[in-house]
PyMOL CGO cylinders between C-alpha atoms (Angstrom):
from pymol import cmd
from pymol.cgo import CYLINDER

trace = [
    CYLINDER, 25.17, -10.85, 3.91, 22.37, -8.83, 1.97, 0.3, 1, 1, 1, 1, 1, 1,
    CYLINDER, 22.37, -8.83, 1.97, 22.01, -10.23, -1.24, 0.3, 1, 1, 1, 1, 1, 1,
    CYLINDER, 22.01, -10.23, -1.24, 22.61, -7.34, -4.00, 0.3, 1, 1, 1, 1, 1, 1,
    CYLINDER, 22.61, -7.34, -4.00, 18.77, -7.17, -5.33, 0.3, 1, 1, 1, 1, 1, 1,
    CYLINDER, 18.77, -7.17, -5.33, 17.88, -6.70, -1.64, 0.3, 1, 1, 1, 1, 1, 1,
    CYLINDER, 17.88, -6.70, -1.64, 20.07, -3.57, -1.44, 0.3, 1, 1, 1, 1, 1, 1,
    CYLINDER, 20.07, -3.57, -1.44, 19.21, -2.14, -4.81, 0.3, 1, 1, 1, 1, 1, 1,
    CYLINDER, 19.21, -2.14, -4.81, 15.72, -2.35, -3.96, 0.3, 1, 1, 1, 1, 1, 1,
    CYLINDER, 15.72, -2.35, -3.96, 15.92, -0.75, -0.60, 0.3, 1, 1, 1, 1, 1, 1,
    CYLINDER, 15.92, -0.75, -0.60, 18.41, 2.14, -2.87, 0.3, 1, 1, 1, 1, 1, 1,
    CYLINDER, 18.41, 2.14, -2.87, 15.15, 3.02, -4.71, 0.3, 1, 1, 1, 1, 1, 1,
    CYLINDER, 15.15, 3.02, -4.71, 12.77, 3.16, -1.31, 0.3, 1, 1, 1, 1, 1, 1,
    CYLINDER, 12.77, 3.16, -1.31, 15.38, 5.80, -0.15, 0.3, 1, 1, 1, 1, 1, 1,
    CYLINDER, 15.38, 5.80, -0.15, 15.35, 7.25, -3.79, 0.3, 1, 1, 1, 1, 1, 1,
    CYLINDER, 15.35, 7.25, -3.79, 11.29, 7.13, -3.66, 0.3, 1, 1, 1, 1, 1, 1,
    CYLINDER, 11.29, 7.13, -3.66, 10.55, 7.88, -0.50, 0.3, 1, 1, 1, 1, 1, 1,
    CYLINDER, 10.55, 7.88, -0.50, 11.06, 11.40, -0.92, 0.3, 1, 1, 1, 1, 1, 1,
    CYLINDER, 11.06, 11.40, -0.92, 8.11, 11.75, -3.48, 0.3, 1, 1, 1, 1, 1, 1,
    CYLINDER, 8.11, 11.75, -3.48, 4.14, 11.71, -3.27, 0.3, 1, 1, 1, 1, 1, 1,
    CYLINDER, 4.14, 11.71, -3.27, 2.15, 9.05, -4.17, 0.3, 1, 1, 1, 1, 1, 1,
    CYLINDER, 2.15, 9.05, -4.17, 1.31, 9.44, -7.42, 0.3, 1, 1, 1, 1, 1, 1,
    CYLINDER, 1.31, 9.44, -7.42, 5.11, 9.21, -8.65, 0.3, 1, 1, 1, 1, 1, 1,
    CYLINDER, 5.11, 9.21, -8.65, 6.19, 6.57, -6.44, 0.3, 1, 1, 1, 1, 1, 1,
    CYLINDER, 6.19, 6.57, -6.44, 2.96, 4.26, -7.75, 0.3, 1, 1, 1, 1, 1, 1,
    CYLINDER, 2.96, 4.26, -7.75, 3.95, 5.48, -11.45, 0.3, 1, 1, 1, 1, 1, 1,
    CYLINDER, 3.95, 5.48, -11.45, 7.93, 4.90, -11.07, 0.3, 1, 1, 1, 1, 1, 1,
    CYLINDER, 7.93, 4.90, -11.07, 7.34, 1.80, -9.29, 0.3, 1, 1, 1, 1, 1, 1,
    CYLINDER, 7.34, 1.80, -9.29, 4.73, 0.68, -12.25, 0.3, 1, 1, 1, 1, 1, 1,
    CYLINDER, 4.73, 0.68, -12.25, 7.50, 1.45, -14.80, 0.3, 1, 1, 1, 1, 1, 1,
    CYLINDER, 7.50, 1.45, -14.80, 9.98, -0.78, -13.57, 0.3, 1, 1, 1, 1, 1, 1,
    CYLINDER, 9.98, -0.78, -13.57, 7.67, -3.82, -14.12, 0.3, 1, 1, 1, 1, 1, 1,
    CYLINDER, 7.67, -3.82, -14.12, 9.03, -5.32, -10.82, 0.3, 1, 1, 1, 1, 1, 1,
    CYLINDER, 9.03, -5.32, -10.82, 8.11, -9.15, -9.75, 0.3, 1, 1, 1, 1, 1, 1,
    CYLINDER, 8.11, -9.15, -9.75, 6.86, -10.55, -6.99, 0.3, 1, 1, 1, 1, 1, 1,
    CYLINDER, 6.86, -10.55, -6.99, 9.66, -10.71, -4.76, 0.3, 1, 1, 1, 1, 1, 1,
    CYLINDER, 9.66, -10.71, -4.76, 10.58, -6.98, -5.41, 0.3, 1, 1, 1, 1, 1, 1,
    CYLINDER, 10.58, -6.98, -5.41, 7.26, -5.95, -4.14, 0.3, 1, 1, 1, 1, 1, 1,
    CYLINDER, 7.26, -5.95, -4.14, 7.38, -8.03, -1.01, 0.3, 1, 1, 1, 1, 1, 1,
    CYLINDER, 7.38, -8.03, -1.01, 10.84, -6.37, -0.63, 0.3, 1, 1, 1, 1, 1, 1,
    CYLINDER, 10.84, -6.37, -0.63, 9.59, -2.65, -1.40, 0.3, 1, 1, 1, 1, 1, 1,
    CYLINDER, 9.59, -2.65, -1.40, 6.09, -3.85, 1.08, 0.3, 1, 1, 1, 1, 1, 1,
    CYLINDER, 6.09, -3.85, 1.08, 8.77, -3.92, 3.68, 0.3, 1, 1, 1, 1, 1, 1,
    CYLINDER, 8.77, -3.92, 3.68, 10.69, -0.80, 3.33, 0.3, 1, 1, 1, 1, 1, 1,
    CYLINDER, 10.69, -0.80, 3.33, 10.65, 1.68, 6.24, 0.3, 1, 1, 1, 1, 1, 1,
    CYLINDER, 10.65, 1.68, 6.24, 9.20, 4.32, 4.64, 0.3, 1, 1, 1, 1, 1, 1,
    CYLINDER, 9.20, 4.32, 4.64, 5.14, 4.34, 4.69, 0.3, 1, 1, 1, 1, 1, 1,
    CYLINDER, 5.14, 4.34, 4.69, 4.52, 5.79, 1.02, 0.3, 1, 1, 1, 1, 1, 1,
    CYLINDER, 4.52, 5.79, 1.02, 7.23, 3.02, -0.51, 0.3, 1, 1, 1, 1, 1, 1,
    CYLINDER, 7.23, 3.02, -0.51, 5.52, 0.27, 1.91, 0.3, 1, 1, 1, 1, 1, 1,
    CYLINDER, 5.52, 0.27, 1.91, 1.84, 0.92, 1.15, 0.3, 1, 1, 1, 1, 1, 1,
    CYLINDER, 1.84, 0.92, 1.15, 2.67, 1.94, -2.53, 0.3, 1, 1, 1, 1, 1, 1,
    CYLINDER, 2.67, 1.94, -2.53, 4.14, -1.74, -3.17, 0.3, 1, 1, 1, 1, 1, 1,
    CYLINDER, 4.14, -1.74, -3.17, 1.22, -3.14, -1.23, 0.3, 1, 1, 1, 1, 1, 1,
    CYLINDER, 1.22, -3.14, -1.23, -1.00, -1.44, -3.73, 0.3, 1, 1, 1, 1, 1, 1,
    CYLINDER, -1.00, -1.44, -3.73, 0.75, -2.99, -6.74, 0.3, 1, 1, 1, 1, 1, 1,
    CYLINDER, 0.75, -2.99, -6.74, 0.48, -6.35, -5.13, 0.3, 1, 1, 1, 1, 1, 1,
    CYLINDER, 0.48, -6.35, -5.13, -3.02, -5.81, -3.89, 0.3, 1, 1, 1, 1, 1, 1,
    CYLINDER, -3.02, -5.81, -3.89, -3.73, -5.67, -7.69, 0.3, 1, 1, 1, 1, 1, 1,
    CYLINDER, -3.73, -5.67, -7.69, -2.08, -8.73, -8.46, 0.3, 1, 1, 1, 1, 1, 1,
    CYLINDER, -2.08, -8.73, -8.46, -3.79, -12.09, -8.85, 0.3, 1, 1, 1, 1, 1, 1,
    CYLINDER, -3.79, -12.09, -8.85, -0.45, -13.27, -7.00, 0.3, 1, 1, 1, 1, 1, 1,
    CYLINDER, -0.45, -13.27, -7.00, -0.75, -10.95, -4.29, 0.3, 1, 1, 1, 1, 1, 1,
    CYLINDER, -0.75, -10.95, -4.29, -1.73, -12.85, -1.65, 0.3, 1, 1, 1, 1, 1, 1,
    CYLINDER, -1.73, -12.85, -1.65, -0.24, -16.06, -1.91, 0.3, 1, 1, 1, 1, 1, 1,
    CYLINDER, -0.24, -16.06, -1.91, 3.25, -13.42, -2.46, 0.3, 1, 1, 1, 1, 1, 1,
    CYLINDER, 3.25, -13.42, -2.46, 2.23, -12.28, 1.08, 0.3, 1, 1, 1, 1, 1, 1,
    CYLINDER, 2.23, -12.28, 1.08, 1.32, -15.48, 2.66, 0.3, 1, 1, 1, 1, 1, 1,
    CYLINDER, 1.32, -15.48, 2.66, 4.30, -16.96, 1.63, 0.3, 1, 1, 1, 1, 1, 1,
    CYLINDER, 4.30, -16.96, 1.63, 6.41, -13.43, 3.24, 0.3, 1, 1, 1, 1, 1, 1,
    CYLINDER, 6.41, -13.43, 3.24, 4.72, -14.16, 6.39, 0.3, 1, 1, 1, 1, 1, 1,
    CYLINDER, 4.72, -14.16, 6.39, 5.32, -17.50, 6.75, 0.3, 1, 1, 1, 1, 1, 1,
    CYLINDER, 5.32, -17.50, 6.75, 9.18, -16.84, 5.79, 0.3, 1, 1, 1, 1, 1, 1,
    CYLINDER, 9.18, -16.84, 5.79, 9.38, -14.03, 7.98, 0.3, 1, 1, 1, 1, 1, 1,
    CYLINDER, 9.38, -14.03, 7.98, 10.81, -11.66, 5.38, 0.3, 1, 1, 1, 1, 1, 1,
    CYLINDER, 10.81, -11.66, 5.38, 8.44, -8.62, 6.84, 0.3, 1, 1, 1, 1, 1, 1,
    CYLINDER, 8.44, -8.62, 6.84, 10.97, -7.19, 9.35, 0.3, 1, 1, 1, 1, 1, 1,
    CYLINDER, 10.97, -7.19, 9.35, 9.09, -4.98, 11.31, 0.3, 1, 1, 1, 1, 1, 1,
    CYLINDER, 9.09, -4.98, 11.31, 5.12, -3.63, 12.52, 0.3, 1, 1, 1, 1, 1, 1,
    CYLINDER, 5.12, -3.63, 12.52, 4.41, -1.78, 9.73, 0.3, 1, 1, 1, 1, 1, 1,
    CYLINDER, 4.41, -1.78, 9.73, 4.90, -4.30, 6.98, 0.3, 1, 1, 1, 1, 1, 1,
    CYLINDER, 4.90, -4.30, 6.98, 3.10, -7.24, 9.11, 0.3, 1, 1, 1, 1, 1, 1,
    CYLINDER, 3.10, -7.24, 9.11, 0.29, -5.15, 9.16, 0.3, 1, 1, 1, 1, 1, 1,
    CYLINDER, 0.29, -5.15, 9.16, -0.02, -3.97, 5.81, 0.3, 1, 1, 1, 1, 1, 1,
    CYLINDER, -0.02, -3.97, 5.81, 0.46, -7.63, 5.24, 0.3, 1, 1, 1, 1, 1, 1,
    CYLINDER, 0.46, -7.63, 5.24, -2.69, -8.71, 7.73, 0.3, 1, 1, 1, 1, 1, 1,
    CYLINDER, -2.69, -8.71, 7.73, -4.64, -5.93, 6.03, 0.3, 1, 1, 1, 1, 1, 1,
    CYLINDER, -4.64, -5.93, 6.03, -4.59, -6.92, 2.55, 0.3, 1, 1, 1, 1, 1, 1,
    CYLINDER, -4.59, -6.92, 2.55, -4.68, -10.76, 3.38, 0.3, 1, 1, 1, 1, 1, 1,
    CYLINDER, -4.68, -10.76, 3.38, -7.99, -9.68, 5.62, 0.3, 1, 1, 1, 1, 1, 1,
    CYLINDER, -7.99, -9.68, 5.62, -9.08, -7.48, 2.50, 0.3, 1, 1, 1, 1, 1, 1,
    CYLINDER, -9.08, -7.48, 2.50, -9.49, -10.74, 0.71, 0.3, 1, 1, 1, 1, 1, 1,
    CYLINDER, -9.49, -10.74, 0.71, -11.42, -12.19, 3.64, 0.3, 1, 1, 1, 1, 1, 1,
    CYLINDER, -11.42, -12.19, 3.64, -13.03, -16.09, 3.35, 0.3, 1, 1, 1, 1, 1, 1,
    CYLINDER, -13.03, -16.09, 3.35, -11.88, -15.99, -0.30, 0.3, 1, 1, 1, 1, 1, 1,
    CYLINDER, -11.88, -15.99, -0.30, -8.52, -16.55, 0.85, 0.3, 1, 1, 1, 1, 1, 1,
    CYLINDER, -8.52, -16.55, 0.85, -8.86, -19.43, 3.33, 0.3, 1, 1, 1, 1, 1, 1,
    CYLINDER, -8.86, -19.43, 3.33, -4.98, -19.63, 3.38, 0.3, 1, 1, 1, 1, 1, 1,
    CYLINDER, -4.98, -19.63, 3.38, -4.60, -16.57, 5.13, 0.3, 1, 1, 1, 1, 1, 1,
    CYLINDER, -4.60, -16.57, 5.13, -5.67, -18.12, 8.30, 0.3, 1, 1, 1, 1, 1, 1,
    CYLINDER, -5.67, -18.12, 8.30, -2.01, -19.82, 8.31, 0.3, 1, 1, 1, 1, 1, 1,
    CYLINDER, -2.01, -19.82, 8.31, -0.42, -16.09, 8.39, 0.3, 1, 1, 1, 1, 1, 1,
    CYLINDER, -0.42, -16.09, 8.39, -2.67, -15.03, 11.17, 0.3, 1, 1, 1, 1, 1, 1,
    CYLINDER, -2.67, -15.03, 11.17, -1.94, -17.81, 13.36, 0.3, 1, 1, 1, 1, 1, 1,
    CYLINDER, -1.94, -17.81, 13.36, 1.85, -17.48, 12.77, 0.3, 1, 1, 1, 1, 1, 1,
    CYLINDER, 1.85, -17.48, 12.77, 1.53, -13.68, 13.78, 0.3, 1, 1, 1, 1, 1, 1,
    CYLINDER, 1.53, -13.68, 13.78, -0.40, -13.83, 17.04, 0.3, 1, 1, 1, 1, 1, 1,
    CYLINDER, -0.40, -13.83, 17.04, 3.05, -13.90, 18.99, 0.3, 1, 1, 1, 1, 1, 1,
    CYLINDER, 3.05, -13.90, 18.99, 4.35, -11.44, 17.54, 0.3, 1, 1, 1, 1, 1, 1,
    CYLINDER, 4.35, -11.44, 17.54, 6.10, -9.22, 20.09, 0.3, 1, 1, 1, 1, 1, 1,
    CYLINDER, 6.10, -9.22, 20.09, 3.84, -5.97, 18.30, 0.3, 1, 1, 1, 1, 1, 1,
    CYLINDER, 3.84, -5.97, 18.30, 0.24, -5.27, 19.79, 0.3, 1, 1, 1, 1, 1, 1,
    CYLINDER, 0.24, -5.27, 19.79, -0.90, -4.07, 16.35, 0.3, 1, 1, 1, 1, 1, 1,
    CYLINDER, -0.90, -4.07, 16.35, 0.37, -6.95, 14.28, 0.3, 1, 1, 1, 1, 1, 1,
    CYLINDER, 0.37, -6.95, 14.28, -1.07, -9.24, 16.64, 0.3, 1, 1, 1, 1, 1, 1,
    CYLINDER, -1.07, -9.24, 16.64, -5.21, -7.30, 16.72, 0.3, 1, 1, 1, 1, 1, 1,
    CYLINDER, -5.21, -7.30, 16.72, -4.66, -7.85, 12.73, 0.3, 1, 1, 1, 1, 1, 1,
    CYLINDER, -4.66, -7.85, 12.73, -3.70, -11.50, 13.22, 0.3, 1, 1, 1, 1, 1, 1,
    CYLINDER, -3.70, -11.50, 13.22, -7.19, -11.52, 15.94, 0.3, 1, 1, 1, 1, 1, 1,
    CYLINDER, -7.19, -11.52, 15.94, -9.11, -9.89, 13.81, 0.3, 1, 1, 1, 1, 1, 1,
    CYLINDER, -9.11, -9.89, 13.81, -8.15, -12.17, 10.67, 0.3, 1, 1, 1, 1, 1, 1,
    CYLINDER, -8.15, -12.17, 10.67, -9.07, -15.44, 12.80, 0.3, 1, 1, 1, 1, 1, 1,
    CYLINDER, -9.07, -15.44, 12.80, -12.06, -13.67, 14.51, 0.3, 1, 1, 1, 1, 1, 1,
    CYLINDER, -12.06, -13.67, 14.51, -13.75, -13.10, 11.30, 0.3, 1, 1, 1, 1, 1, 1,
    CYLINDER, -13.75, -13.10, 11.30, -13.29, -16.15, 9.80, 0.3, 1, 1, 1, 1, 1, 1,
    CYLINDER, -13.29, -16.15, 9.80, -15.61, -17.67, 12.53, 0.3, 1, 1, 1, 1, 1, 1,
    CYLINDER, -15.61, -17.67, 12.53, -13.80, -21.26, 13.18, 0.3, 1, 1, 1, 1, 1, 1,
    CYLINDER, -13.80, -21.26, 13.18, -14.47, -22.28, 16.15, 0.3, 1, 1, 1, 1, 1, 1,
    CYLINDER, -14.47, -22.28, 16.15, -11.65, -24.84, 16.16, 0.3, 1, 1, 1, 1, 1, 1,
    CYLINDER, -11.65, -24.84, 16.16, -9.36, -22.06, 16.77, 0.3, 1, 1, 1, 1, 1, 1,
    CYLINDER, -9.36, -22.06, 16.77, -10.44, -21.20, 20.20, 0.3, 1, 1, 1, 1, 1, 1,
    CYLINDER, -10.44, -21.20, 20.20, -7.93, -23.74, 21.52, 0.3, 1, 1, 1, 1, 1, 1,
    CYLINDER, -7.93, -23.74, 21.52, -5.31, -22.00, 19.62, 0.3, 1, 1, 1, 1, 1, 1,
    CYLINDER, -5.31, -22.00, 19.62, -6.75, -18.31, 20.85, 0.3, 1, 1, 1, 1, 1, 1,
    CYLINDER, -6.75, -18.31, 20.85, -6.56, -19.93, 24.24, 0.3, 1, 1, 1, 1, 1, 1,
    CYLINDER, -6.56, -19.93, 24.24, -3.54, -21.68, 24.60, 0.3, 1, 1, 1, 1, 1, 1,
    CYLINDER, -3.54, -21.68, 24.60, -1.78, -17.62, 23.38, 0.3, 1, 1, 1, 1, 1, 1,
    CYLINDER, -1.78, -17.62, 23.38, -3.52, -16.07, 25.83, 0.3, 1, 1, 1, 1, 1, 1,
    CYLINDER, -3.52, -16.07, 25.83, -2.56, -18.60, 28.77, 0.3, 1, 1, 1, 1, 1, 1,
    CYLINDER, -2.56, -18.60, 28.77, 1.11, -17.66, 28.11, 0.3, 1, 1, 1, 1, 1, 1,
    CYLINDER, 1.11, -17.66, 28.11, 0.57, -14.28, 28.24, 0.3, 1, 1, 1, 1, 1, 1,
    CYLINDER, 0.57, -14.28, 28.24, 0.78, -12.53, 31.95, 0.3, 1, 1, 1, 1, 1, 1,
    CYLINDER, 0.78, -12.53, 31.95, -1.90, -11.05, 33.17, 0.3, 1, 1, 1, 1, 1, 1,
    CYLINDER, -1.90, -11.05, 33.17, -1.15, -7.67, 32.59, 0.3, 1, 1, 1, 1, 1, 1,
    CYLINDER, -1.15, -7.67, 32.59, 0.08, -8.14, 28.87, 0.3, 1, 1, 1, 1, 1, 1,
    CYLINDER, 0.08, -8.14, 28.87, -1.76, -5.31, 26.47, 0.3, 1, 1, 1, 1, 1, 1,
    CYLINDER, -1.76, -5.31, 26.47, -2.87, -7.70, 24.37, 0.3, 1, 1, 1, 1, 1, 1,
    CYLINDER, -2.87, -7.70, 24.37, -4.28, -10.34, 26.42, 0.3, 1, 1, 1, 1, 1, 1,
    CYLINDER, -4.28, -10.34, 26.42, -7.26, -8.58, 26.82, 0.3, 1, 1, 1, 1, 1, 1,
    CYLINDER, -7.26, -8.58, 26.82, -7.60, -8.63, 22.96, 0.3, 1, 1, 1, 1, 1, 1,
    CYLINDER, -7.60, -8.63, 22.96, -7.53, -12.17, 23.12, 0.3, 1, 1, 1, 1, 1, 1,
    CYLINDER, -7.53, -12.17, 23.12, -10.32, -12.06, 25.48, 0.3, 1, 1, 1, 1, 1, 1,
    CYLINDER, -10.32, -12.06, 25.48, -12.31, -10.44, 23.42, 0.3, 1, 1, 1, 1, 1, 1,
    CYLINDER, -12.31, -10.44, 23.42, -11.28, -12.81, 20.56, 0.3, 1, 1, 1, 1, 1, 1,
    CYLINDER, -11.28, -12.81, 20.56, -12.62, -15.75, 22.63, 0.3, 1, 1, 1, 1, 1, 1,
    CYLINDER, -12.62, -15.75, 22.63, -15.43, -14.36, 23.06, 0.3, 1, 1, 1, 1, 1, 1,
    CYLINDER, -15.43, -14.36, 23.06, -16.57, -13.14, 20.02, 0.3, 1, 1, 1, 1, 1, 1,
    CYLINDER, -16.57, -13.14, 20.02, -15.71, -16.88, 18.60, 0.3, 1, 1, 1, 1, 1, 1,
    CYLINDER, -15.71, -16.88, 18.60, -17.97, -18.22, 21.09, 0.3, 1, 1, 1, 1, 1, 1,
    CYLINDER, -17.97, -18.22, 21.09, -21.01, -16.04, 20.50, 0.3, 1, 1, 1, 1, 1, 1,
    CYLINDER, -21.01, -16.04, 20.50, -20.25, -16.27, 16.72, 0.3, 1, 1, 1, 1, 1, 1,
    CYLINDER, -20.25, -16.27, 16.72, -20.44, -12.79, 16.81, 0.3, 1, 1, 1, 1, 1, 1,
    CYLINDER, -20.44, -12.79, 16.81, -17.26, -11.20, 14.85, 0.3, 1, 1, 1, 1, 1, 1,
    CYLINDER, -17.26, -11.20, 14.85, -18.22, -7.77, 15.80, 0.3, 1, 1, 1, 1, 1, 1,
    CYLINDER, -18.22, -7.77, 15.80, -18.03, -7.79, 18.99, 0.3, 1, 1, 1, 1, 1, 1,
    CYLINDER, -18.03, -7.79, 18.99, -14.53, -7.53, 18.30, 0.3, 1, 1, 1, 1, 1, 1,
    CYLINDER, -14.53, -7.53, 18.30, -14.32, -5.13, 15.81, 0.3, 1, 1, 1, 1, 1, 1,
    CYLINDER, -14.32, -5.13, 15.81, -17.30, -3.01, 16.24, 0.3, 1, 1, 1, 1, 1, 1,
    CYLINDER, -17.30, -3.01, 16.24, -16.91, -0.45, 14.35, 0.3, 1, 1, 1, 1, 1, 1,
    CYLINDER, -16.91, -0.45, 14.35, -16.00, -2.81, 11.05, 0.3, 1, 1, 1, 1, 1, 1,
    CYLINDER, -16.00, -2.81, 11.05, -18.59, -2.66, 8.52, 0.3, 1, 1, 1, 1, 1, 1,
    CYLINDER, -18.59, -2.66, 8.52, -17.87, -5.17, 5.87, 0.3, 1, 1, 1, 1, 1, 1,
    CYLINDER, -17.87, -5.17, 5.87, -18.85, -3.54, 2.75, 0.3, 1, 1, 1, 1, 1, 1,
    CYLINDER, -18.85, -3.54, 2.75, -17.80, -5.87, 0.05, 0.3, 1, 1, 1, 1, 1, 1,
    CYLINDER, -17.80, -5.87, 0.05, -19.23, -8.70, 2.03, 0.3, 1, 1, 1, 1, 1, 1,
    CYLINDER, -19.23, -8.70, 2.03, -15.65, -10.81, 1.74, 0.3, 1, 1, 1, 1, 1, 1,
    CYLINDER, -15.65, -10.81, 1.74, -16.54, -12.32, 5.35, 0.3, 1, 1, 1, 1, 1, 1,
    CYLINDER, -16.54, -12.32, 5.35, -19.51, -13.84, 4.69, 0.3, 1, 1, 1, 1, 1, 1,
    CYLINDER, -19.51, -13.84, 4.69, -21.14, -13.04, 8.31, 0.3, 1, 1, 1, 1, 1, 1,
    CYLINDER, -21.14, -13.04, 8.31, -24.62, -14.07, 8.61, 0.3, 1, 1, 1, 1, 1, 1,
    CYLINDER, -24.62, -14.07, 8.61, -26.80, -11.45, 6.60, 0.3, 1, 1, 1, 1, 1, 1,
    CYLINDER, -26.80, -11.45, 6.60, -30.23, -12.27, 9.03, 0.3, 1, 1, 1, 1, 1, 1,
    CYLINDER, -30.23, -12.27, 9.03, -27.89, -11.55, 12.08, 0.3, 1, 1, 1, 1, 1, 1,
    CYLINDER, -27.89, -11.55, 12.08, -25.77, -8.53, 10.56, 0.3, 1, 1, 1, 1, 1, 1,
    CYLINDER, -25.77, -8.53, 10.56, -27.62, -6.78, 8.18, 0.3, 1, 1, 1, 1, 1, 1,
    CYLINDER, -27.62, -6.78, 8.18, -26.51, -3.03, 8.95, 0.3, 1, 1, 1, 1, 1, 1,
    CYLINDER, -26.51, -3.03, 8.95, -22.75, -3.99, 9.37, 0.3, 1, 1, 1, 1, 1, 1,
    CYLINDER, -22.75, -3.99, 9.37, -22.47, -6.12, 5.39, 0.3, 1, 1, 1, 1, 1, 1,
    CYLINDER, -22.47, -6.12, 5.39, -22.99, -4.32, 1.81, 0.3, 1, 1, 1, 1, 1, 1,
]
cmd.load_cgo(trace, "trace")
């Protein structure tokens, strides 16, 4: 059974949903919601309500530990709140080591998009020690599986040391990945 707080707070993603932006970020910032609210509201079906409460927790110096710990729980109940989850945890990039837990849990997830934000996430953080990890998912995967050319391409970009050959059009502006500056100069700052 749902418990009550759950159901309230999906009531006001139904309520919200039907508004812009601006007045969903503004309601939502009146009601001085915690934590556990915003991981709720992160996984409401609607994309403004979602992306809204990912904002607000985005902003929070509890944000992603909030969102680790979702992940980890499995609270996030479908695509588009694992990746709105992968995307702010990569947002924060080596300065959150403890994201690297989240992307590992995610990479068999039965979503191809969830699963290129866990690749990504593990890609960029350039540890090599995960390649047996990358590996051993992509063995299990049958040969025609959408994403196991993803991994792949994972593998390989841990093995050159070369992030971007996985995500080449990335450019990491705010330099949270700490790639090599000598080797990547036009894709950092």
């Amino acid at each position: 059974m749902e418990e009550p707080w759950k159901a309230q707070l999906q009531e006001l993603g139904e309520r919200l949903c039907r508004f812009g932006y601006q007045e969903i970020a503004s309601n939502l910032a009146k009601r001085d919601l915690n934590g556990d609210s915003l991981i709720e509201l992160l996984n409401h079906r609607s994309r403004k309500v979602g992306d809204t409460a990912l904002g607000l927790l985005d902003r929070r110096r509890d944000g992603p530990p909030l969102v680790l710990q979702a992940v980890l729980s499995n609270r996030f109940t479908h695509k588009d709140a694992k990746v709105r989850a992968t995307n702010l945890l990569a947002g924060r990039g080596r300065t959150f080591p403890e994201a690297m837990t989240a992307y590992l849990h995610l990479l068999g997830d039965r979503s191809a998009h969830v699963v290129y934000g866990a690749l990504f996430g593990v890609v960029f953080f350039q540890d090599r020690a995960q390649l047996k990890n990358l590996e051993c998912w992509r063995n299990v995967l049958s040969a025609n599986a959408k994403v196991r050319e993803k991994f792949d391409l994972a593998i390989r970009a841990l093995r050159e040391g070369n992030p971007f050959l996985f995500s080449p059009g990335f450019k990491d502006s705010n330099d949270v990945w700490g790639s090599d500056r000598k080797r990547f100069a036009d894709r950092i700052g």
